[in-house]
Phi, psi and omega in degrees: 000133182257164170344122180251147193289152181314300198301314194291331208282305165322312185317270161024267174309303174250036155289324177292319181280355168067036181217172186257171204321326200303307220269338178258030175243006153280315168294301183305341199275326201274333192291299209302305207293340185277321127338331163237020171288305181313337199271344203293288174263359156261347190091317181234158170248127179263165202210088185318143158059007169231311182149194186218160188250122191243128173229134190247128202282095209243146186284139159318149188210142142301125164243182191236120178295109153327312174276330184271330188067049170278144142285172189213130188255112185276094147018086166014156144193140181261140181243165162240146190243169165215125211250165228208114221275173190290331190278331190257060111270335149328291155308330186291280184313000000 
């Protein structure tokens, strides 16, 4: 099956919600922005039966340049992950 597109995905979406693309790449626009207001200020969003958006802190480290084997002080940083809950790995799987 190949990769489905943000359009295919919207289409989609409001064929199940019974409205038309506009209004569910309006709704879908609206999940996302409320989903990373939460990761912004609470840190994580649960997503039931699928998994969560977590967001985390990762500390400076040393790495190493591949072409030279210089060392690098690699930078602080905050990132966000998604961690993909037990049941759709279950299902998937």
């Amino acid at each position: 099956m190949a990769k489905m597109t943000k359009s295919a995905f919207l289409a989609s979406l409001g064929e199940i919600l019974g409205v038309s693309k506009k209004e569910a790449t309006e709704k879908w626009d609206k999940f996302v922005e409320m989903a990373l207001k939460e990761v912004r200020s609470g840190g994580e969003f649960n997503l039931p039966g699928l998994g969560k958006l977590i967001k985390k802190n990762r500390p400076a480290r040393t790495g190493r340049n591949p072409m030279t084997g210089a060392s690098i002080q690699i930078p602080a940083k905050t990132v966000v992950k998604f961690r993909v809950a037990k049941s759709a790995k279950d299902s998937v799987l």
